[in-house]
LODONU-501478 format. One record per residue: x, y, z of N, C-alpha, C in turn; residue number from 1; residue in three letters. Coordinates in steps of 0.2 Angstrom, whole numbers, always signed. Atoms other than C-alpha are relative to their C-alpha. Example, Ala and Ser with C-alpha at 12.3 -4.5 7.8 and 13.67 -1.06 7.14 Angstrom:
BEGIN
+4 / -6 / +0 / +62 / -22 / +39 / +4 / +6 / +0 / 1 / ALA
-4 / -6 / -1 / +68 / -5 / +36 / -4 / +5 / +3 / 2 / SER
END
This chain:
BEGIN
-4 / +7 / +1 / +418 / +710 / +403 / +7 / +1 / +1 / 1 / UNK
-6 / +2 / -1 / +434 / +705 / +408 / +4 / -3 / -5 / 2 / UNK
-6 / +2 / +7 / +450 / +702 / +394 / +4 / -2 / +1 / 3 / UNK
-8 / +1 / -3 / +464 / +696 / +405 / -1 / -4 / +4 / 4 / UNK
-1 / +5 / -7 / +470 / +682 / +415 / +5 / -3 / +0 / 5 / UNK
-7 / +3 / +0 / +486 / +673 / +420 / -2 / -6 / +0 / 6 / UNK
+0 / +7 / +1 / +490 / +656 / +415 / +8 / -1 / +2 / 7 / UNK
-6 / +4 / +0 / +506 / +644 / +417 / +2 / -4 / -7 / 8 / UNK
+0 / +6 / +6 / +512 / +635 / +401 / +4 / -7 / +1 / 9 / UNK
-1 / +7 / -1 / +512 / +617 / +402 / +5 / -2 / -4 / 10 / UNK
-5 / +3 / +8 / +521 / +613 / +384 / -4 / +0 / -4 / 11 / UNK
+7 / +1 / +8 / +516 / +609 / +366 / +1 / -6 / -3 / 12 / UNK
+4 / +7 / +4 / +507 / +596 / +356 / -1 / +4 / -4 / 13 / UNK
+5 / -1 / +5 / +496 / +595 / +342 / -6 / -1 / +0 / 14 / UNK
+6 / +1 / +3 / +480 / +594 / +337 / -5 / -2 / -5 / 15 / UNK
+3 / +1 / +4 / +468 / +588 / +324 / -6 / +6 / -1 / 16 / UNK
+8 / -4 / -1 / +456 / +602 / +318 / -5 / -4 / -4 / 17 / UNK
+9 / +3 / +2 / +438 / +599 / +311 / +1 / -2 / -8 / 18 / UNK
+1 / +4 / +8 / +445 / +600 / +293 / +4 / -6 / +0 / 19 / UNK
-6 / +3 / -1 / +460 / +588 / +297 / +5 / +1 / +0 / 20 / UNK
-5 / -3 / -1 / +473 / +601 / +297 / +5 / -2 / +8 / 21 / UNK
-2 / +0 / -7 / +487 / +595 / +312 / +3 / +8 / +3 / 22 / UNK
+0 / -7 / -4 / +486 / +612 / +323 / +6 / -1 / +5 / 23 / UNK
-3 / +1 / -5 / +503 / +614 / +334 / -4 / +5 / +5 / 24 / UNK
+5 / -7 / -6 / +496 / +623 / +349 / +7 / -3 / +8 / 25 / UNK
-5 / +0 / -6 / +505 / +628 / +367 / -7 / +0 / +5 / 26 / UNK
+5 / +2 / -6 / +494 / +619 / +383 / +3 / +6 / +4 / 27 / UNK
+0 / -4 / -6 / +491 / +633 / +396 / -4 / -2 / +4 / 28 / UNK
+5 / -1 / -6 / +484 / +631 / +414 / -2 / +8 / +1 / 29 / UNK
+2 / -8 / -1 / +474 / +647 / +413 / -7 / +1 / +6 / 30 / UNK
+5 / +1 / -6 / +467 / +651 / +431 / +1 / -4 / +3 / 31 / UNK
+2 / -6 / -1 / +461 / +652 / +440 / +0 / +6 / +5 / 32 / UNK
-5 / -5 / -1 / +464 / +668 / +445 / -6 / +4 / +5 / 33 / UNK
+3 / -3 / -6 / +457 / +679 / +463 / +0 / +5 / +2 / 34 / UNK
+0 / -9 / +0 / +454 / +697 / +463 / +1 / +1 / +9 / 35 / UNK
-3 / +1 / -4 / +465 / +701 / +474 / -2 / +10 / +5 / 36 / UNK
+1 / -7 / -1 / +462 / +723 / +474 / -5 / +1 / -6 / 37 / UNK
+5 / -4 / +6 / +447 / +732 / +464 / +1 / +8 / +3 / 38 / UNK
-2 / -7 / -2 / +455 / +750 / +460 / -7 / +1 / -6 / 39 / UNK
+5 / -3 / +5 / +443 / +761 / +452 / +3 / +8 / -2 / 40 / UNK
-2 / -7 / +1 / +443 / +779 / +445 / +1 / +4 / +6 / 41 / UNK
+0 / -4 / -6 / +439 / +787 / +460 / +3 / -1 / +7 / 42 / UNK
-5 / -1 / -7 / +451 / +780 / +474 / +6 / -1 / -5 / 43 / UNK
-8 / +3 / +1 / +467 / +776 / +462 / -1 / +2 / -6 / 44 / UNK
-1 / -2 / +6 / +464 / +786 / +447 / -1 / -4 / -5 / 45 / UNK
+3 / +2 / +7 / +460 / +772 / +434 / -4 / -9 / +5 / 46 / UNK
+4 / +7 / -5 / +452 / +755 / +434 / +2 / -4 / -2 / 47 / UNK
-3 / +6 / +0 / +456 / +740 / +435 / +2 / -6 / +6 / 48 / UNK
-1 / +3 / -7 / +458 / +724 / +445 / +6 / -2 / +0 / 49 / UNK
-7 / +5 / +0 / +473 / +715 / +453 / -4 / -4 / +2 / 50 / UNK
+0 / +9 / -1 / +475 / +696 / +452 / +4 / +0 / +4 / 51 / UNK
-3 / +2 / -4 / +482 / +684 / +462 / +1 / -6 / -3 / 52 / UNK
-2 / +6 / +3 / +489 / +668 / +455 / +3 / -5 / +1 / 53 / UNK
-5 / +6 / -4 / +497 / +651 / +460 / -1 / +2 / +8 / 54 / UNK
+0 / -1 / -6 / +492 / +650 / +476 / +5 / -5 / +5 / 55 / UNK
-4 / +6 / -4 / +505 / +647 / +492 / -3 / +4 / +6 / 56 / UNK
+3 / -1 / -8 / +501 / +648 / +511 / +1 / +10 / +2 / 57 / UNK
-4 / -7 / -4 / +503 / +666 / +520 / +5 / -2 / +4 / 58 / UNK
-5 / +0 / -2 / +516 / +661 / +529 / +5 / -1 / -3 / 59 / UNK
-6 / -1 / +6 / +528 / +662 / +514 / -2 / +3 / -2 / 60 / UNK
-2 / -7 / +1 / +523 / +678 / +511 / +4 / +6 / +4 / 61 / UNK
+0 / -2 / -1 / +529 / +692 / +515 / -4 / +6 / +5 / 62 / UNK
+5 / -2 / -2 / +522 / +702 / +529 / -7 / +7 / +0 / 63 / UNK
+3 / -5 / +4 / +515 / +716 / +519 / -7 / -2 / -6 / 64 / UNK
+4 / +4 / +3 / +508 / +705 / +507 / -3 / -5 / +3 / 65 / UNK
+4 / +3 / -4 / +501 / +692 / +519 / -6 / +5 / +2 / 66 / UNK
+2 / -5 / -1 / +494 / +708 / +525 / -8 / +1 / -4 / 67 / UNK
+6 / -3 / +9 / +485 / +714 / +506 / -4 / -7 / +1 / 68 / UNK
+5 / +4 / +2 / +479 / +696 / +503 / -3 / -3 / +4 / 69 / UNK
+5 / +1 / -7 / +470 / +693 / +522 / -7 / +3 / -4 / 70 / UNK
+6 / -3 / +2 / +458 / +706 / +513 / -5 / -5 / -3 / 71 / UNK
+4 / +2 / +7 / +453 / +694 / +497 / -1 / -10 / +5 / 72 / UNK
+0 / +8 / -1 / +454 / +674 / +507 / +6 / +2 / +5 / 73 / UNK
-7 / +4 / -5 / +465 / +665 / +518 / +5 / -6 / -4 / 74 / UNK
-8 / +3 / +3 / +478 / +661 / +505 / +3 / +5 / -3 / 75 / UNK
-4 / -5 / +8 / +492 / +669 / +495 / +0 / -1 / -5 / 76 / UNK
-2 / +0 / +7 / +498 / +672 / +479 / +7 / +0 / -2 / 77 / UNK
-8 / -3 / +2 / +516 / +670 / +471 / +0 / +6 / -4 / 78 / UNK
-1 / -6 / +3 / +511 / +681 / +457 / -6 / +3 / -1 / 79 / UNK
+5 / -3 / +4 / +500 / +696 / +454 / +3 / +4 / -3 / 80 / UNK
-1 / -6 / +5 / +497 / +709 / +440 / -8 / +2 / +0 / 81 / UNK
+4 / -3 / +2 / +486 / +721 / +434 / -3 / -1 / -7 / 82 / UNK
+3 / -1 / +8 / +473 / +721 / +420 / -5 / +7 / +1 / 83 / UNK
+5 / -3 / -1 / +461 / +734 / +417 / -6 / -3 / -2 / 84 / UNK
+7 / +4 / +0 / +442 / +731 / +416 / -3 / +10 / -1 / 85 / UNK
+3 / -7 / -1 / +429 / +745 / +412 / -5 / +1 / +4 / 86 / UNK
+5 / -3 / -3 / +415 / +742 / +425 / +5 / -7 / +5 / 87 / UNK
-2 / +3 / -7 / +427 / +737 / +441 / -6 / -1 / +5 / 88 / UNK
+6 / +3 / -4 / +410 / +738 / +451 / -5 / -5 / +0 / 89 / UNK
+2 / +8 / +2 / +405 / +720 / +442 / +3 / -2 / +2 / 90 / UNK
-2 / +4 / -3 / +416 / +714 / +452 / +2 / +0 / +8 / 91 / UNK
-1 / -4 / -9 / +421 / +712 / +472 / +9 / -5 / +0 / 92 / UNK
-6 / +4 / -2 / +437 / +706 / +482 / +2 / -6 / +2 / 93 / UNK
+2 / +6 / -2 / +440 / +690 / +483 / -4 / -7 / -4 / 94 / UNK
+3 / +3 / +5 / +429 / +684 / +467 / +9 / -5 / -3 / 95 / UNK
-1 / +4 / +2 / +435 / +671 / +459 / -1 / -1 / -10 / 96 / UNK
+2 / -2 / +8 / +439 / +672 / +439 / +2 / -5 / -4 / 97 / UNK
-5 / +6 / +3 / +441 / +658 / +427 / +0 / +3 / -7 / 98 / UNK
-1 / +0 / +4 / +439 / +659 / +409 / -8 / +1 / -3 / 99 / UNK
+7 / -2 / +2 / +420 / +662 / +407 / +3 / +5 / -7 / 100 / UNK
+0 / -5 / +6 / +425 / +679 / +395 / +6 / -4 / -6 / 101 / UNK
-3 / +4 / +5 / +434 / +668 / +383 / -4 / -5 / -4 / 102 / UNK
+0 / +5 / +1 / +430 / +656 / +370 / +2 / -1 / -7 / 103 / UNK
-5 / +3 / +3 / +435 / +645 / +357 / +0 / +5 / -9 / 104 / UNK
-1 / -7 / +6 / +440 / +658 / +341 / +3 / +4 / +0 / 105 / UNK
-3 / -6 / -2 / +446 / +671 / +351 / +7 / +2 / -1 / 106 / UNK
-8 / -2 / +1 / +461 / +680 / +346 / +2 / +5 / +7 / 107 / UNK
-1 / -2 / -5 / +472 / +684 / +361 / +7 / +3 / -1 / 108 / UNK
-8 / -3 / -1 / +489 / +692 / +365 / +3 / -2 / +7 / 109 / UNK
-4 / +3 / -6 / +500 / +682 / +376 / +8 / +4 / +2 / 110 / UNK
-4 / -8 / -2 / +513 / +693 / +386 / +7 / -9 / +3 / 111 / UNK
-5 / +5 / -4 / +530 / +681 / +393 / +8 / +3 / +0 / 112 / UNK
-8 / -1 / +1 / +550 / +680 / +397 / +1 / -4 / -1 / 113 / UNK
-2 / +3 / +5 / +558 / +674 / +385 / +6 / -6 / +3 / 114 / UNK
-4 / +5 / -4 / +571 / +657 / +389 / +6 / +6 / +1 / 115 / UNK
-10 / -2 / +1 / +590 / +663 / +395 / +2 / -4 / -3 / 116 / UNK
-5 / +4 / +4 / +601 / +659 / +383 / +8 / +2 / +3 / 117 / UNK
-6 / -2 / -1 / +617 / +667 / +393 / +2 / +2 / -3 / 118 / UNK
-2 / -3 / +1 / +629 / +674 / +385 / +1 / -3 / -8 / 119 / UNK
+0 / +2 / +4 / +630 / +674 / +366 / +4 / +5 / -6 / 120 / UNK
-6 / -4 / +6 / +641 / +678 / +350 / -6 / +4 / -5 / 121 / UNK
+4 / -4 / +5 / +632 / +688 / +335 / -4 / -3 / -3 / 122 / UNK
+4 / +7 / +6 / +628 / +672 / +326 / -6 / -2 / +5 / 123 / UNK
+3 / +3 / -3 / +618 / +666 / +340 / -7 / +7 / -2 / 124 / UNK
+4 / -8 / -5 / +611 / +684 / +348 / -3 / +2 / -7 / 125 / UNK
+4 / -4 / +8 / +608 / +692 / +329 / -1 / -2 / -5 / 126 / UNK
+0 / +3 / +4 / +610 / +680 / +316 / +3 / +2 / -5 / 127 / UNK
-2 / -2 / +3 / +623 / +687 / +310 / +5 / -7 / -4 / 128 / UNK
-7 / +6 / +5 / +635 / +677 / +294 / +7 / -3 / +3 / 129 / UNK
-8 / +2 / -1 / +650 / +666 / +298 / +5 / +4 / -5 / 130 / UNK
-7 / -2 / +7 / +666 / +672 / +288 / +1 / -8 / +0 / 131 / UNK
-3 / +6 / +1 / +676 / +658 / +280 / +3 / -5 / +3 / 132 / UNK
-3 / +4 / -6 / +683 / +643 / +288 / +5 / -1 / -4 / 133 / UNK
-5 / +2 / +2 / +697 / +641 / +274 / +5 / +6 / -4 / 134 / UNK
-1 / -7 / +2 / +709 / +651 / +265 / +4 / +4 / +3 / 135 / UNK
-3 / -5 / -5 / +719 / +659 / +280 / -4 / +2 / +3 / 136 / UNK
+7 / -3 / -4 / +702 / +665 / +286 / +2 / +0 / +8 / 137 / UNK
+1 / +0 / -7 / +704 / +668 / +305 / -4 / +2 / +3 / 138 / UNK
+6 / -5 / -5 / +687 / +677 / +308 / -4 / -5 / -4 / 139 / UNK
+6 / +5 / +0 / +674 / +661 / +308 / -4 / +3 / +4 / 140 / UNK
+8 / -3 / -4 / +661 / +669 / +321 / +2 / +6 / +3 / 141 / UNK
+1 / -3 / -3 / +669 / +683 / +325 / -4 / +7 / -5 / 142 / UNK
+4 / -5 / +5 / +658 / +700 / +321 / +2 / +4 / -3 / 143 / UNK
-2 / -3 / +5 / +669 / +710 / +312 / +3 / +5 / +3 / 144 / UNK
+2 / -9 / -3 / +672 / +728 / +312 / -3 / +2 / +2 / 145 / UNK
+5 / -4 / -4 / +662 / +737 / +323 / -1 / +9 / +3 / 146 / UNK
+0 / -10 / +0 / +668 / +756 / +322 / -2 / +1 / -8 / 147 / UNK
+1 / -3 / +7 / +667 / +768 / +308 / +5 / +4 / -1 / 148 / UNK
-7 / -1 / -1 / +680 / +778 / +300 / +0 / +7 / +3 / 149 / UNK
-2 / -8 / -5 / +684 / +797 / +303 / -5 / +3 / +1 / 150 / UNK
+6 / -3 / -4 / +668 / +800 / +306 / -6 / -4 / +0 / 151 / UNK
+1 / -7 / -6 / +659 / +801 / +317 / +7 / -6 / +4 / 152 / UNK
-6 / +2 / -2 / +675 / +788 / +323 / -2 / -3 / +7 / 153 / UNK
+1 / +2 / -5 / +666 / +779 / +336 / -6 / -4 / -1 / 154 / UNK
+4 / +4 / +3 / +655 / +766 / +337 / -7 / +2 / +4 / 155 / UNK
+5 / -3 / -3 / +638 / +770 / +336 / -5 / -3 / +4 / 156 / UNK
+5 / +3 / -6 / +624 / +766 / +350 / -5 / -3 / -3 / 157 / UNK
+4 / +4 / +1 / +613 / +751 / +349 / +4 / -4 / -7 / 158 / UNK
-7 / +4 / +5 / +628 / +744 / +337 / -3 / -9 / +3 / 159 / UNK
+0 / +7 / -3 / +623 / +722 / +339 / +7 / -2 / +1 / 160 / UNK
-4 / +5 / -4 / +635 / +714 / +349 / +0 / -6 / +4 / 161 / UNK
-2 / +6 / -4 / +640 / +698 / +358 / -2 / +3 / +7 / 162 / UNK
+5 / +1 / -7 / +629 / +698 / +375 / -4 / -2 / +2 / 163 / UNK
+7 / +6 / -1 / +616 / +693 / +385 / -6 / -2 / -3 / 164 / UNK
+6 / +2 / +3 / +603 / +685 / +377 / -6 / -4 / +2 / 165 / UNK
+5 / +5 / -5 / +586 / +680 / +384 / -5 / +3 / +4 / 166 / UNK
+2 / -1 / -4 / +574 / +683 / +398 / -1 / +9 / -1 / 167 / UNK
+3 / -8 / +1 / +566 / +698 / +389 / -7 / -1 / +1 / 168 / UNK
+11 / -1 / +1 / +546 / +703 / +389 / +0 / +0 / -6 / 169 / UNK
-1 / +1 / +7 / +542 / +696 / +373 / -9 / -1 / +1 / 170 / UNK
+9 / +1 / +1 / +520 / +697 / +369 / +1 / -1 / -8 / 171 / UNK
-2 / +0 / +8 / +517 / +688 / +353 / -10 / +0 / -3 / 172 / UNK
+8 / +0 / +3 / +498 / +693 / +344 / -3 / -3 / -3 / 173 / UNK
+6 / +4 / +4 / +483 / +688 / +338 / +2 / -8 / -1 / 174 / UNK
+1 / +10 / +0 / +485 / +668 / +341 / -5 / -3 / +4 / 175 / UNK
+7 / +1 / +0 / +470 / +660 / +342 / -3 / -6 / +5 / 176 / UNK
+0 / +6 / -4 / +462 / +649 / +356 / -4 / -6 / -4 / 177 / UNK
+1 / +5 / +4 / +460 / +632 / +348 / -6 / -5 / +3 / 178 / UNK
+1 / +5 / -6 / +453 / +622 / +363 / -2 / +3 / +6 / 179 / UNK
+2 / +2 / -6 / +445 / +623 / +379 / -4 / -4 / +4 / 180 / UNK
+2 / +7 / -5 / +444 / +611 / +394 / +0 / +2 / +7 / 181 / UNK
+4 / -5 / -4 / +434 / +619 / +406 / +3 / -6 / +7 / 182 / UNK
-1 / +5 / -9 / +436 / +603 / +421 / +8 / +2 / +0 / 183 / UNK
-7 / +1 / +0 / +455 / +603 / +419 / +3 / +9 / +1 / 184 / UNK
-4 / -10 / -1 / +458 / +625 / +419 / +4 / -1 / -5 / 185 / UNK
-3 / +2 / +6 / +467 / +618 / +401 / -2 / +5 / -7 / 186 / UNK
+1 / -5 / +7 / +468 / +632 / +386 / +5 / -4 / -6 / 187 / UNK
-5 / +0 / +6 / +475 / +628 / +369 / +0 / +4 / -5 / 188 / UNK
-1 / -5 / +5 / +481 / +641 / +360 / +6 / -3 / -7 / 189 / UNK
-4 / -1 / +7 / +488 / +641 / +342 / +7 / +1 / +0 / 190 / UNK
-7 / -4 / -1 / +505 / +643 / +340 / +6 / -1 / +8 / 191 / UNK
-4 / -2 / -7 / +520 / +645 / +353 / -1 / +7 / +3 / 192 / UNK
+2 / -5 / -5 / +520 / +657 / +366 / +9 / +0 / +3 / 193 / UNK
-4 / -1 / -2 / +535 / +665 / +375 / +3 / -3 / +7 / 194 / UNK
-1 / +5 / -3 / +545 / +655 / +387 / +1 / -5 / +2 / 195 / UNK
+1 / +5 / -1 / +547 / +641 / +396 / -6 / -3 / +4 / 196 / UNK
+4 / +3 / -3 / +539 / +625 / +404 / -3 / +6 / +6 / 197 / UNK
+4 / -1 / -8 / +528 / +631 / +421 / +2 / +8 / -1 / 198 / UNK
-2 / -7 / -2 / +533 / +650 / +414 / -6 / +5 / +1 / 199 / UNK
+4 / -4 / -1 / +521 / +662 / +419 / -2 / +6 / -8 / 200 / UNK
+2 / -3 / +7 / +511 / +670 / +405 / -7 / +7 / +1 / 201 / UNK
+5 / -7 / -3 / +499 / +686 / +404 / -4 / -1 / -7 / 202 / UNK
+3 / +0 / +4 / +485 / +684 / +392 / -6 / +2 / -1 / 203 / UNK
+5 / -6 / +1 / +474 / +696 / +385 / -4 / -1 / -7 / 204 / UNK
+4 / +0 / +4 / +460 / +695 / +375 / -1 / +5 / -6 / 205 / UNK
-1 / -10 / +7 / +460 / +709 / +357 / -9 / -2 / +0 / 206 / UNK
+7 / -4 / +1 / +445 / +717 / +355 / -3 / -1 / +4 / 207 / UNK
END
């Protein structure tokens, strides 16, 4: 059985569940997705397939990857990855994968980059405290002291400071698929997910 697929996220709504609870959930276009390479143990050392995703012409690939993805069809991909799988031989090149190994209850692990926020003060980036705005007070956002004294007399590493913040690999667990709308390639999972609109996402199924 297959545990992985890339989706796109659309945005978020609500939903009503069965008891009448309003659920917020994040719409994913999940799939679907075209097994691009099937490595196995014995030519590549482990298993698992590549995907291909969002499809664009071969001629806006590259010609290396135009090359890899002639094997699987006559289109490309903007983005592949890797998942594993334990019987790569259930599958060929070229297959075609949607969402069959999913359904509604599933708890999944969504993988994403997180929005850019640029560059950001402490208050933002770490949630650190204001100082006072009256008083003489001159330190409103700034983050304070950040050495130590005569020892070790130097600021130590991974100290939180004022930097970029944003467009990290952020996976958030076990949230639950709420919805499936199998004609449309529309998933509804529980919760937010990391990201923006049209951000690409990598979704794994637990257990």
């Amino acid at each position: 059985m297959f545990k992985g697929m890339l989706g796109k996220k659309i945005g978020m709504t609500s939903v009503f569940a069965s008891d009448g609870r309003l659920v917020p959930v994040t719409v994913v276009k999940f799939g679907p997705c075209v097994v691009t390479q099937v490595k196995t143990e014995k030519t590549d050392g482990y298993n698992a397939l590549q995907l291909g995703f969002d499809e664009r012409p071969l001629e806006k690939c590259t010609k290396p990857r135009a090359g890899h993805f002639a094997k699987s069809g006559s289109t490309g991909f903007k983005t592949v990855r890797e998942f594993e799988v334990d019987a790569p031989e259930e599958f060929e090149t070229g297959q075609a994968i949607g969402f069959e190994s999913f359904s509604i209850g599933d708890k999944v692990n969504v993988t994403g980059t997180s929005k850019g926020r640029g560059f950001a003060g402490t208050i933002k980036r770490w949630g650190f405290s204001r100082g006072p705005e009256t008083h003489g007070s001159r330190n409103h956002r700034a983050p304070g002291s950040i050495g130590c004294s005569a020892w070790p007399a130097r600021v130590v590493k991974g100290k939180k400071m004022p930097g970029h913040m944003g467009v990290d690999r952020k996976t958030v667990k076990n949230l639950e698929v709420i919805e499936i709308r199998a004609e449309e390639n529309i998933v509804l999972i529980k919760g937010p997910v990391p990201g923006c609109k049209t951000g690409l996402l990598e979704i794994r199924k637990v257990g």
